[in-house]
N, CA, C and O atoms as a DFTB+ gen file, in Angstrom:
324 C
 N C O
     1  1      -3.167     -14.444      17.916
     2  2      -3.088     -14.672      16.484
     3  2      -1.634     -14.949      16.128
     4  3      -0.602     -14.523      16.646
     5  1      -1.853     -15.872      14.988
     6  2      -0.187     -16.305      14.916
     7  2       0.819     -15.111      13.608
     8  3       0.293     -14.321      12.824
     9  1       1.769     -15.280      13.719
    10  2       2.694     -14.027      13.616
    11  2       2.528     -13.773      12.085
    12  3       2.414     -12.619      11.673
    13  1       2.510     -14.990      11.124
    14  2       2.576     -14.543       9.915
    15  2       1.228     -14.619       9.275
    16  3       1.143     -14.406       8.066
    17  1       0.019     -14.943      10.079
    18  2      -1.311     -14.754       9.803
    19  2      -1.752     -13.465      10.383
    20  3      -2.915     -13.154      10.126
    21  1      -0.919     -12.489      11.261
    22  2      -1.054     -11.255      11.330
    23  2      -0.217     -10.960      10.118
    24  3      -0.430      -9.749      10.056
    25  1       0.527     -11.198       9.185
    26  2       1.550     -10.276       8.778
    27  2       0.689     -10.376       7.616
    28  3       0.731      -9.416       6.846
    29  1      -0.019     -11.260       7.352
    30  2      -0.643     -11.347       6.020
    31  2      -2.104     -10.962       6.394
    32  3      -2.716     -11.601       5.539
    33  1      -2.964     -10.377       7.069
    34  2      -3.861     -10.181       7.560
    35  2      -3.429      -8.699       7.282
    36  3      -4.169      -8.117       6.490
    37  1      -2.278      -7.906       7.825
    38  2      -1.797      -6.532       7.617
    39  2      -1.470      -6.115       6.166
    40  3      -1.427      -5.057       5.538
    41  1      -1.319      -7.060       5.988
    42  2      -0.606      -6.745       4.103
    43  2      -1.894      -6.030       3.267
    44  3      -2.021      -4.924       2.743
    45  1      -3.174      -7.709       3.456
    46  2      -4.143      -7.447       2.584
    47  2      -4.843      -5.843       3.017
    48  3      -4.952      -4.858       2.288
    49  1      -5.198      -5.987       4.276
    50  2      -5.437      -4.641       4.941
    51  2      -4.782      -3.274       4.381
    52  3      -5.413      -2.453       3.715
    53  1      -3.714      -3.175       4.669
    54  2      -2.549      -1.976       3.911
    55  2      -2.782      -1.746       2.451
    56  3      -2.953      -0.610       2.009
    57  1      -2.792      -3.018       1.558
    58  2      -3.046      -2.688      -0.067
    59  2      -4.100      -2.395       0.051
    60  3      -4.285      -1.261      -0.391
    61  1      -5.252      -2.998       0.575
    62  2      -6.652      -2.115       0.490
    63  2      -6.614      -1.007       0.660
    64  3      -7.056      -0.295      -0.242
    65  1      -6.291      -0.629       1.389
    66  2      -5.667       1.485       1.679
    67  2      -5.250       1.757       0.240
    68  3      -5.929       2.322      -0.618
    69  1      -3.964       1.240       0.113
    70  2      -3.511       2.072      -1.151
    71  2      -4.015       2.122      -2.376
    72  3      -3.949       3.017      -3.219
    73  1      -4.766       0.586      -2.411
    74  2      -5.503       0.413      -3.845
    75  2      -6.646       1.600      -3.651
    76  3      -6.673       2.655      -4.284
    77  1      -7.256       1.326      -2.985
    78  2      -8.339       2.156      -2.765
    79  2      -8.204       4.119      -2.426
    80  3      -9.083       4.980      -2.373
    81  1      -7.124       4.174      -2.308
    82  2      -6.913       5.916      -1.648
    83  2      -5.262       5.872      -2.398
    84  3      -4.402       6.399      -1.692
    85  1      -4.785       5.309      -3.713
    86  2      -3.149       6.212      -4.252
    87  2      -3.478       7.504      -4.667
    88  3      -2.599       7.732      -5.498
    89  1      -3.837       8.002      -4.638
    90  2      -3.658       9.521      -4.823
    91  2      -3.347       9.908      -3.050
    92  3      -2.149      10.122      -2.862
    93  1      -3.895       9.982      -2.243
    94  2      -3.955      10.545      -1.437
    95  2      -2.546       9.666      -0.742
    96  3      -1.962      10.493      -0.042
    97  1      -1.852       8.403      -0.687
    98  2      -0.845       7.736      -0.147
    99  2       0.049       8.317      -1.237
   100  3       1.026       8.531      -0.518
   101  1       0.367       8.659      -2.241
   102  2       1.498       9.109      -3.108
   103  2       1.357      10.721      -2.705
   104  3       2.506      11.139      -2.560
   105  1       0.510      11.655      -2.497
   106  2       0.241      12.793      -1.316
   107  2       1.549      12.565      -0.473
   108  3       2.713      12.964      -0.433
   109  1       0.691      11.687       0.187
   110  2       1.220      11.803       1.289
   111  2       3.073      11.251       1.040
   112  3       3.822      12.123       1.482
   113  1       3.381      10.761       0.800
   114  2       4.798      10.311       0.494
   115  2       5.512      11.523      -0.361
   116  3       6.723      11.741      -0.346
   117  1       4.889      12.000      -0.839
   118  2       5.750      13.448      -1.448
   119  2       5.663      14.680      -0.595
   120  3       6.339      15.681      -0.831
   121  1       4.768      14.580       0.456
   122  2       5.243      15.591       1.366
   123  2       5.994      15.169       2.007
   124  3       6.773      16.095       2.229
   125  1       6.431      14.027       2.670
   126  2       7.148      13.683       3.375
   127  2       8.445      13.611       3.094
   128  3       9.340      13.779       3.922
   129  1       8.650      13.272       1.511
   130  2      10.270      13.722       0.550
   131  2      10.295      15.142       0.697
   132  3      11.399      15.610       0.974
   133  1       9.316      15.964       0.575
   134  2       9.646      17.373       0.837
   135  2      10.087      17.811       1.915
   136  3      11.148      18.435       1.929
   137  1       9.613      17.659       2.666
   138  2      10.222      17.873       4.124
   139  2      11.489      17.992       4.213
   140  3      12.162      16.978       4.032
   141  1      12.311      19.567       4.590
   142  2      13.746      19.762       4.110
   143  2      13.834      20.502       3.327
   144  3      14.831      21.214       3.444
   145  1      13.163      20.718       2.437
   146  2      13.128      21.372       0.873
   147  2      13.202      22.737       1.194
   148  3      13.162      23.251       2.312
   149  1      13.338      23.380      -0.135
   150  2      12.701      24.276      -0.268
   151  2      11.352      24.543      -0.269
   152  3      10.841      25.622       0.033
   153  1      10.833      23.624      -0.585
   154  2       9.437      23.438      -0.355
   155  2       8.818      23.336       0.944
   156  3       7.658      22.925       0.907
   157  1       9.188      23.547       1.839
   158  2       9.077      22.653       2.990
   159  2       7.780      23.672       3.926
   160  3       6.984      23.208       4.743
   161  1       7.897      25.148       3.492
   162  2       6.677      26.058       4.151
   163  2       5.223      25.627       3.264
   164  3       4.074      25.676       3.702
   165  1       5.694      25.167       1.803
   166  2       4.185      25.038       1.553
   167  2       3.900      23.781       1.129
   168  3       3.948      23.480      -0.064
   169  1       3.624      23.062       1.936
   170  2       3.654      21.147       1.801
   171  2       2.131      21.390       0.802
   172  3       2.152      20.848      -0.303
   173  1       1.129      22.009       1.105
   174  2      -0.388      21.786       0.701
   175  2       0.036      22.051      -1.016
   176  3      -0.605      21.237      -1.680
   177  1       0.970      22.993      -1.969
   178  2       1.388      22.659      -3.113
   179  2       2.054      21.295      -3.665
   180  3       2.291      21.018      -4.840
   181  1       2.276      20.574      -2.599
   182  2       2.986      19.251      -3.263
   183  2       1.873      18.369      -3.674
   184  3       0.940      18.126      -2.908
   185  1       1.954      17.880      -4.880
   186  2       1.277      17.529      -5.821
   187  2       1.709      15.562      -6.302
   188  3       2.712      15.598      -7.014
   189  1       1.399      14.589      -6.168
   190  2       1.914      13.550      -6.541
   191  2       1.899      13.275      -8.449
   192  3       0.945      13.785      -9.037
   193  1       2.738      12.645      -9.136
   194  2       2.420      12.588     -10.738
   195  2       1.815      11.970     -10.747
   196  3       1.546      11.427      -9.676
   197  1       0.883      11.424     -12.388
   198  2       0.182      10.605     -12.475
   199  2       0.524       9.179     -12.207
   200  3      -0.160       8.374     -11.575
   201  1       1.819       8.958     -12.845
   202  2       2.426       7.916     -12.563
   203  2       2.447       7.283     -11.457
   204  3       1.875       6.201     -11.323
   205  1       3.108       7.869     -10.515
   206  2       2.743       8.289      -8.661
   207  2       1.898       7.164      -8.075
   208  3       2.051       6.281      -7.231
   209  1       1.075       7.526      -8.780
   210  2      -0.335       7.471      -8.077
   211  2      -0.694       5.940      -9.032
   212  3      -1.317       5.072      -8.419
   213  1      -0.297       5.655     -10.485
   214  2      -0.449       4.240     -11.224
   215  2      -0.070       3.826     -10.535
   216  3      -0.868       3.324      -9.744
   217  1       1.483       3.662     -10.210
   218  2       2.129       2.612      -9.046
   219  2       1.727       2.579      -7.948
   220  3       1.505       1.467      -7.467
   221  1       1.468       3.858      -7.092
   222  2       0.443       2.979      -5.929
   223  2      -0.460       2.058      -6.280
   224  3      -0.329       0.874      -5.971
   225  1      -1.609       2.592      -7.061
   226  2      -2.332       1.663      -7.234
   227  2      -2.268       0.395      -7.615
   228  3      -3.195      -0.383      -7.387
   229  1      -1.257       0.072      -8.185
   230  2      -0.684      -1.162      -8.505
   231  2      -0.132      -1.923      -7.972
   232  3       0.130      -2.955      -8.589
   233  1       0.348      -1.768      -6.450
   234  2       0.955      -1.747      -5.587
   235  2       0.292      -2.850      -4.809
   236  3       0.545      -4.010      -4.483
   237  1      -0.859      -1.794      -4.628
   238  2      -1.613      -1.729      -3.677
   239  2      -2.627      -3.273      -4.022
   240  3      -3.109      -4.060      -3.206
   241  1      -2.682      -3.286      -5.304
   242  2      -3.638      -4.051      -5.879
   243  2      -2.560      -5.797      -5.743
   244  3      -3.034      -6.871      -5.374
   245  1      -1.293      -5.580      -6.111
   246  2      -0.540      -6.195      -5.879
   247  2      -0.673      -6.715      -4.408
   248  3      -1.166      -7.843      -4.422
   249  1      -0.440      -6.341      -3.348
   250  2      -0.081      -6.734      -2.171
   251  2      -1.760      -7.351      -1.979
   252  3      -1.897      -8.516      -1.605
   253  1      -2.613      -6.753      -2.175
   254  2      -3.899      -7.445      -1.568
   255  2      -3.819      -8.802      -2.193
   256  3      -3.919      -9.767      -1.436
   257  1      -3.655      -8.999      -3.451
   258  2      -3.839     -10.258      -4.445
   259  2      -2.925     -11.188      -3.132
   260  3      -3.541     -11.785      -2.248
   261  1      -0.864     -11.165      -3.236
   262  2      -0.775     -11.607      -2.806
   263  2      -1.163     -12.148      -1.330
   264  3      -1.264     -13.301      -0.912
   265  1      -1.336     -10.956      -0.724
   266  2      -2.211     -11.277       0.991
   267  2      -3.312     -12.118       0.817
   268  3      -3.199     -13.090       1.564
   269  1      -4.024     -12.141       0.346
   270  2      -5.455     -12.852      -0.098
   271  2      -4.696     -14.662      -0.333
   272  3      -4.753     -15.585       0.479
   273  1      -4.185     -14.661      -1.408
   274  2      -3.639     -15.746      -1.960
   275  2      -3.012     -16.436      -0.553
   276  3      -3.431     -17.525      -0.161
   277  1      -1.959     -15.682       0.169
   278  2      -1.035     -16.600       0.988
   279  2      -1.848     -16.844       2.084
   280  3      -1.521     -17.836       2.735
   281  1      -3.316     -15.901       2.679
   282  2      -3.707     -16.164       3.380
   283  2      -5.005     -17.257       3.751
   284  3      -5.343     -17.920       4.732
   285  1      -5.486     -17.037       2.426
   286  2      -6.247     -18.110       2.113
   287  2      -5.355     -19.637       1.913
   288  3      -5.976     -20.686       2.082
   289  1      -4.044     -19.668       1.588
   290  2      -3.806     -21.010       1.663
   291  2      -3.081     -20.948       3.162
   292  3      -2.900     -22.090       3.583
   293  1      -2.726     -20.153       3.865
   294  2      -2.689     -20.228       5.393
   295  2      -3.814     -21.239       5.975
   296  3      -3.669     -22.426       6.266
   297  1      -4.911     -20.479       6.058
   298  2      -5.892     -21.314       6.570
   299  2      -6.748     -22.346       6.095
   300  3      -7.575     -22.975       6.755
   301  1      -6.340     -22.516       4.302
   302  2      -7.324     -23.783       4.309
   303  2      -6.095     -24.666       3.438
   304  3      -6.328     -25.368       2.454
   305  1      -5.067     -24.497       3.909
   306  2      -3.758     -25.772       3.143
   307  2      -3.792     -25.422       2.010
   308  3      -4.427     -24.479       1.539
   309  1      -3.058     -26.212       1.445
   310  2      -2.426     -26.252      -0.376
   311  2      -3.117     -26.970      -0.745
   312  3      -3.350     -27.998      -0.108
   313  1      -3.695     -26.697      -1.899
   314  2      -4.696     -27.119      -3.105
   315  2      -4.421     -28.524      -3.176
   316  3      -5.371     -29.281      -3.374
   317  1      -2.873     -29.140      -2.999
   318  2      -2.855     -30.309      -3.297
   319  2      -3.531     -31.532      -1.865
   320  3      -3.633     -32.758      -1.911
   321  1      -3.891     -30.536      -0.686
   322  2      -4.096     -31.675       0.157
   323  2      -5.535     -32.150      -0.198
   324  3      -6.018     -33.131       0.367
C-alpha cells in the first residue's frame, strides 16, 4: 500500500476512535498528564472536562471528514478530471 494512502487510511481510522470513544481518549490523555503528579497513586480519580471531551470529539470528527475527503480524491482523482 502506498505511503500516503496508508497515512490517510490511518487518519480516517484514528478519528473514528476519537469521534466515536472522546470521553474515554480525553481519559485517557489526562492520566497520562498526571503521571508525576501528585495525583499519580490514584489515576482511576482523573476525570476529563466537558470541554475535554467537545474537542475530542471534534477532532475526531474533523480528521475523519478530512481523511475521507483526501482519500476519496486519492483514489478516484479531482472532480475536475
Amino acid at each position: 500500500m502506498d505511503g500516503p494512502l496508508l497515512a490517510l487510511v490511518l487518519l480516517t481510522l484514528v478519528g473514528g476512535v476519537v469521534a466515536l470513544r472522546p470521553y474515554e481518549v480525553a481519559r485517557l490523555k489526562e492520566q497520562i498528564d498526571a503521571e508525576g503528579s501528585t495525583r499519580e497513586n490514584d489515576l482511576a480519580s482523573v476525570e476529563p472536562t466537558a470541554r475535554n471531551v467537545f474537542v475530542f470529539r471534534v477532532a475526531g470528527i474533523a480528521a475523519v471528514v478530512v481523511g475521507l475527503t483526501f482519500l476519496l480524491w486519492v483514489l478516484f482523482g479531482s472532480p475536475g478530471r
